[in-house]
C-alpha positions in Angstrom: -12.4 5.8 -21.7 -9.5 3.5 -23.2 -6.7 2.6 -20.9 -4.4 -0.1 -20.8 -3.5 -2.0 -17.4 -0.6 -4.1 -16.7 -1.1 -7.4 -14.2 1.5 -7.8 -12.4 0.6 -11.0 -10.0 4.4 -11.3 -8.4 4.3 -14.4 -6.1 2.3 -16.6 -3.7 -1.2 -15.1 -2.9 -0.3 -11.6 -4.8 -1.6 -14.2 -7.8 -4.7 -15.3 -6.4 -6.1 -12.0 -4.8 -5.0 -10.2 -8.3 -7.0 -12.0 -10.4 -9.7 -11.0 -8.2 -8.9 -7.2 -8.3 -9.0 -7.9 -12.4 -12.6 -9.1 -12.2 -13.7 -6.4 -10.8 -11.8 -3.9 -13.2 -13.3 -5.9 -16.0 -16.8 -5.5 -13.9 -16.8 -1.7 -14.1 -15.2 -1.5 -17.4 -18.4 -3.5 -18.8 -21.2 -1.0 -16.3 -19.5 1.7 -17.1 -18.8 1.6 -20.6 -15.0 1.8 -20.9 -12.3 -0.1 -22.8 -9.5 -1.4 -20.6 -7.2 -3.7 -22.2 -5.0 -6.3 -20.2 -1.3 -7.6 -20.3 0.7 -9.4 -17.4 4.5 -9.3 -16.9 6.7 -11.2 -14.2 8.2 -9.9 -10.9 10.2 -11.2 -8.0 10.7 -14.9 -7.2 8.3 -16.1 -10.2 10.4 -13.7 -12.2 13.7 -15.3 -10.8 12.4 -18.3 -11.2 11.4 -17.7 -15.0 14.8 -15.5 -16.2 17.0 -15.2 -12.6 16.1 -11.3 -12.4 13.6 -10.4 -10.1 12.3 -7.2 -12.4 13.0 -8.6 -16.2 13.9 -5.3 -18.4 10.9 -7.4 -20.3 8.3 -7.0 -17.2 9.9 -2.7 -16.9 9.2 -1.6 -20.5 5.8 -3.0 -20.3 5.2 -1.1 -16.8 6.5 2.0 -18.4 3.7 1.4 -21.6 1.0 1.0 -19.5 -1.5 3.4 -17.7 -1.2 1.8 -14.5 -0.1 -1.4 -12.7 -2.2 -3.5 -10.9 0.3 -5.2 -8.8 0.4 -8.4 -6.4 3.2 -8.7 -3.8 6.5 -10.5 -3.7 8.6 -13.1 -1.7 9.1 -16.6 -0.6 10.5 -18.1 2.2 13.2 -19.8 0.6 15.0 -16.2 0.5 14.2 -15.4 4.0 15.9 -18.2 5.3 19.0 -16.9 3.3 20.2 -13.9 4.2 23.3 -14.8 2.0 21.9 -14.9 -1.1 22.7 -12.0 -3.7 19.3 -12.0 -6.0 15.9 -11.5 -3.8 12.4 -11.1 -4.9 12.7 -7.9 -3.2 15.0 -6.4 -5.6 12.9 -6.2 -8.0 9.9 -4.1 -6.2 12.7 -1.6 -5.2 14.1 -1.6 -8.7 10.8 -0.9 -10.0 10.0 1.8 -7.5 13.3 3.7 -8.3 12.8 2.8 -12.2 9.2 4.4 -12.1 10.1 7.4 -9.9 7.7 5.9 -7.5 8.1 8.3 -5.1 4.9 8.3 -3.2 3.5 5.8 -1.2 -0.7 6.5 -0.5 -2.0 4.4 2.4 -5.4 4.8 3.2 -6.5 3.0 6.3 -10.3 3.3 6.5 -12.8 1.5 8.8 -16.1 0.0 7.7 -18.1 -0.3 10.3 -18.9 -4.1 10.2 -15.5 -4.5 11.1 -14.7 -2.7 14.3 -14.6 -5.5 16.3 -12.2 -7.2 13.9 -9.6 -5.2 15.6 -7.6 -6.0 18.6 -8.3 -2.5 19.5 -11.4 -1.3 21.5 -14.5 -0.2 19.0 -14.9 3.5 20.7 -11.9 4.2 20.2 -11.9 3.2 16.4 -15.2 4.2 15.5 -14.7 7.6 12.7 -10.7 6.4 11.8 -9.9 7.8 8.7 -6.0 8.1 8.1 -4.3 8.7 4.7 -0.4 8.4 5.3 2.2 9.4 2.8 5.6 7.6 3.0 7.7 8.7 0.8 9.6 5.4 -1.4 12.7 6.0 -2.8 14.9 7.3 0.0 16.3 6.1 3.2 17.8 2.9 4.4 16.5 1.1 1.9 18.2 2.6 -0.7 21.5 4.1 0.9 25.2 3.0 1.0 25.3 -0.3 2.4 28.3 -2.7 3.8 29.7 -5.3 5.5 32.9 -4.8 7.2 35.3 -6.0 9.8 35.2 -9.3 8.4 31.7 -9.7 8.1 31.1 -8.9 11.8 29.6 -5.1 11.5 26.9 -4.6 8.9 25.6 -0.4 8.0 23.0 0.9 6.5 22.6 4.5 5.6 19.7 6.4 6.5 20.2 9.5 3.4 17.8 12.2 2.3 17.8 15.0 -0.1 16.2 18.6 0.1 14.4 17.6 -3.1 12.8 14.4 -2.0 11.5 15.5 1.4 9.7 18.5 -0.6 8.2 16.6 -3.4 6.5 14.0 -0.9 5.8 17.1 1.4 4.1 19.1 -1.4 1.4 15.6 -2.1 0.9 15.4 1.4 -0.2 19.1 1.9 -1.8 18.7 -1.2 -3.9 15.7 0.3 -4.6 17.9 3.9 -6.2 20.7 1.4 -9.3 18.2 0.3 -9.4 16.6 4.0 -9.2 18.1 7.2 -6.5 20.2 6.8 -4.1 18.8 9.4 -0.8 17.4 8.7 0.9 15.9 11.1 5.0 14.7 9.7 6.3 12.1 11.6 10.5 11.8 11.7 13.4 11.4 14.7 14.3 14.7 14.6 16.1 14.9 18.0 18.6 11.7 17.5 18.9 11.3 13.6 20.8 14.0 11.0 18.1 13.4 8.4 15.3 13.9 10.2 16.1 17.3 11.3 16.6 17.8 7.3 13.2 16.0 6.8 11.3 18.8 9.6 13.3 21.6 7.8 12.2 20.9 4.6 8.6 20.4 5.5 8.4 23.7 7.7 9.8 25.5 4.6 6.9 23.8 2.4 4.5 24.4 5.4 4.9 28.2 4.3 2.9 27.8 0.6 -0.3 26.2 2.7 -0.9 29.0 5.6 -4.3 27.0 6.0 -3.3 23.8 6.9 -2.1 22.8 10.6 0.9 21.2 10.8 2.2 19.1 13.4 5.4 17.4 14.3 5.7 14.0 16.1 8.6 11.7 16.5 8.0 8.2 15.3 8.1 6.4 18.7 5.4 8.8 20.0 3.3 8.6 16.8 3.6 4.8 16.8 2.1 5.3 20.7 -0.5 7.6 19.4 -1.9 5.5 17.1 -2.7 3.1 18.7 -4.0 5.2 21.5 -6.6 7.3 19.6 -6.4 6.8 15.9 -8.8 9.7 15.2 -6.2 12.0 15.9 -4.8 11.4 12.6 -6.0 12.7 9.4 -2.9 13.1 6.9 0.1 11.8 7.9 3.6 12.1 6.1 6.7 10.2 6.8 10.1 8.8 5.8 10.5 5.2 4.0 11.6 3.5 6.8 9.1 4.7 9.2 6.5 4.7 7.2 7.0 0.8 6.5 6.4 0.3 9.8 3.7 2.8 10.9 1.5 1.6 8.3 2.0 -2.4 9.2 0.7 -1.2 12.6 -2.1 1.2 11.8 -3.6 -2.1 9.6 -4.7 -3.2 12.5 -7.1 -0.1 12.9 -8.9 -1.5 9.7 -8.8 -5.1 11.4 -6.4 -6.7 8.9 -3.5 -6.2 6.7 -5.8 -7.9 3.8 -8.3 -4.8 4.4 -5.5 -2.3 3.2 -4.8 -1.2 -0.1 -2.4 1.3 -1.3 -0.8 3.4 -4.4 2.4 4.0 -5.5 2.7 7.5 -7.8 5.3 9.5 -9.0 5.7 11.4 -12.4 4.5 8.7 -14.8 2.8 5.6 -14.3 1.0 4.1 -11.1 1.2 1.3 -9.2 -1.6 0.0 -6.9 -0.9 -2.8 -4.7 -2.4 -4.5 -1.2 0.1 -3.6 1.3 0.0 -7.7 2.5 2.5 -9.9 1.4 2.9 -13.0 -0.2 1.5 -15.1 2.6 3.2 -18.8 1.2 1.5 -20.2 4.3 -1.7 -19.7 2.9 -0.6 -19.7 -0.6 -2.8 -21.9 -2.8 -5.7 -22.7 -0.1 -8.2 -20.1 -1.5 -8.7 -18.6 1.6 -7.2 -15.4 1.3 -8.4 -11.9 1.7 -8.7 -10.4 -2.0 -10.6 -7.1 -0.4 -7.0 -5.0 -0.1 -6.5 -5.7 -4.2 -9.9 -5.0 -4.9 -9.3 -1.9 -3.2 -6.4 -1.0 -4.6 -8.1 -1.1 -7.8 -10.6 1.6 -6.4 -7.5 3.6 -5.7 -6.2 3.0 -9.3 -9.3 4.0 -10.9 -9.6 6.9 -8.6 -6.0 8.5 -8.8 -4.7 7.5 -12.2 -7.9 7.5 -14.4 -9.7 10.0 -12.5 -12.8 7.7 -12.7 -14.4 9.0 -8.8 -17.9 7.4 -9.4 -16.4 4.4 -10.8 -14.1 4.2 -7.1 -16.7 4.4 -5.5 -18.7 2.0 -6.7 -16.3 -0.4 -5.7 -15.7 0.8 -2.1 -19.6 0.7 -1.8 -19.8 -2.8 -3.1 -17.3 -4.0 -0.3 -19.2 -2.1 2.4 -22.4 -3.7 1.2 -21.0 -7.5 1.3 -19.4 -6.7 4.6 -22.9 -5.2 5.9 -24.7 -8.4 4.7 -22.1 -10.5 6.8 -19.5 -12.2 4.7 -16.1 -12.7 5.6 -13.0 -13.9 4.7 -11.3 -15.7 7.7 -8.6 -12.8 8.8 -11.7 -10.9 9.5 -14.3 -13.3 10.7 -14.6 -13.1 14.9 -16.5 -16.0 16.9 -19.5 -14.8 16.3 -19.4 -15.0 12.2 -21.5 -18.5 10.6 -19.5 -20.9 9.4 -22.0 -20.2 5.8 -20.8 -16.7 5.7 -16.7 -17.2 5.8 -15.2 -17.2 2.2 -12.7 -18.1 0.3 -10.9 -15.4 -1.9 -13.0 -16.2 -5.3 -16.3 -16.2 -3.1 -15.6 -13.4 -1.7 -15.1 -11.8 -4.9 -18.4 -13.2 -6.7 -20.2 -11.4 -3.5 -18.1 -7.7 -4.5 -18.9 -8.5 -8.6 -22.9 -9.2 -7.7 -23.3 -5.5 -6.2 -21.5 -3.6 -8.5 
């Protein structure tokens, strides 16, 4: 199989843990026997940095020529300490989201085994988590009317939705409940929010075209309870942008840590698979972070938009057997893990590469 695969490192440790996810790519390309050729484009505060737009039209047309992205993660601290300033690193991922009609968000939060005690939460509850949630990307606050007004003292954001975009992300996720369990369960704020009652509306409608599939409603304060509670309630789970955001950042902690989690971001055209982490400048440039979520994400990319399953999974086995043979990375190390067997991010990798 030929593809071709756009790096797109963005900033701080999305640079370091990519280049790991590209070893591997290049790993299966060479067992496997496929031709996958490589370019890399700038994003966010490297790309502000470079040209003063955080998505160059440069870095956009290359994303659009490509078969999929393997992505990094953006930010720096020097914008979060500025809430005044106009151009942010975060621009550009939102820009390229809407730009790509990347309308889907797929988060799988899996749990190896080796790790259950990486969690805060208690093992038997843990033990058989397998979530896949759906947040849909290119609605909500995030991309509604926005303002300041009374002089700068009242700030809004707008919370919209349209009939069209609830279905489309509905339609993937009862799509995804077919092959699984077939339990859906579409988290909103249906009793206090306007769009929310549009977003259950729209998926009972969609609910009609998949009689086999049991859907269930939960508010988003209740589901946030719920996971944590018993995460093996869950199988598919859909949900707005907003809420989705957040109910994902929690449920990393089911897997143990946030550098455990990849994800994929689809729509009509080209892919983008990313570690939901990130870009960690305290740990920037030490070596020591986890590349695992990027390794996984390329798993996902070879998975959803090559359609290469054995491939996948030869990754996702690889990571189980160097977590079963003891090696960590420090997010995920506990008290009891030798000092020998904590890595840095390009050890790490080398221990995923040897058992592909």
């Amino acid at each position: 199989m030929k593809k071709h695969i756009l790096i797109v490192p963005g900033d701080g440790i999305g640079q370091e843990v990519t280049a790991v996810g590209k070893k591997v790519v290049e790993k299966i390309a060479a067992k496997f026997g496929h031709e996958f050729t490589y370019d890399e484009a700038l994003i966010g505060h490297a790309a502000i940095e470079a040209t003063g737009d955080p998505l160059p039209e440069e870095t956009l047309v290359k994303m659009k020529a490509s078969d999929a992205v393997l992505f990094g993660a953006v930010g720096h601290p020097k914008y979060d300490n500025d809430p005044s300033a106009k151009v942010r690193p975060e621009q550009g991922l939102l820009k390229m989201r809407k730009e790509l009609g990347l309308y889907a968000n797929l988060r799988p939060i899996k749990l190896f085994d080796e790790l259950l005690e990486a969690s805060s939460i208690k093992p038997e509850l843990l033990k058989g988590a397998d979530i896949l949630f759906f947040r849909e990307l290119t609605g909500d606050v995030y991309f509604g009317k926005r303002e300041r007004i009374d002089e700068g003292n009242t700030a809004y954001d707008t919370m919209i939705y349209s009939k069209y975009e609830v279905e489309r992300i509905a339609r993937k996720a009862f799509d995804a409940a077919m092959t699984r369990g077939k339990k859906l369960m579409s988290v909103d704020k249906a009793n206090v929010l306007e769009s929310s009652r549009l977003w259950r509306e729209v998926v009972l409608e969609v609910a009609k075209d998949y009689p086999e599939v049991q859907l269930e409603h939960q508010f988003v304060d209740a589901a946030a309870m719920l996971l944590i509670k018993d995460p093996r309630k869950f199988d598919v789970v859909v949900t707005g942008n907003l809420f989705g955001d957040i109910l994902t950042d929690e449920a990393s902690q089911i897997a143990g840590s946030m550098g455990m989690l990849a994800s994929a971001s689809i729509g009509d055209s080209t892919g983008v698979y990313e570690p939901i982490h990130g870009s960690a400048h305290d740990i920037t440039g030490k070596g020591v972070a986890n590349p695992l979520a990027s390794i996984l994400s390329a798993a996902l990319m070879l998975d959803i938009s090559f359609g290469l399953k054995a491939e996948s999974e030869a990754i996702i086995a690889a990571v189980d057997a160097t977590l079963k043979a003891g090696y960590r990375t420090g997010d995920i190390a506990d008290a009891s893990t030798p000092k020998n067997m904590i890595l840095g991010t390009d050890a790490m990798g080398e221990q995923i590469l040897s058992r592909i």
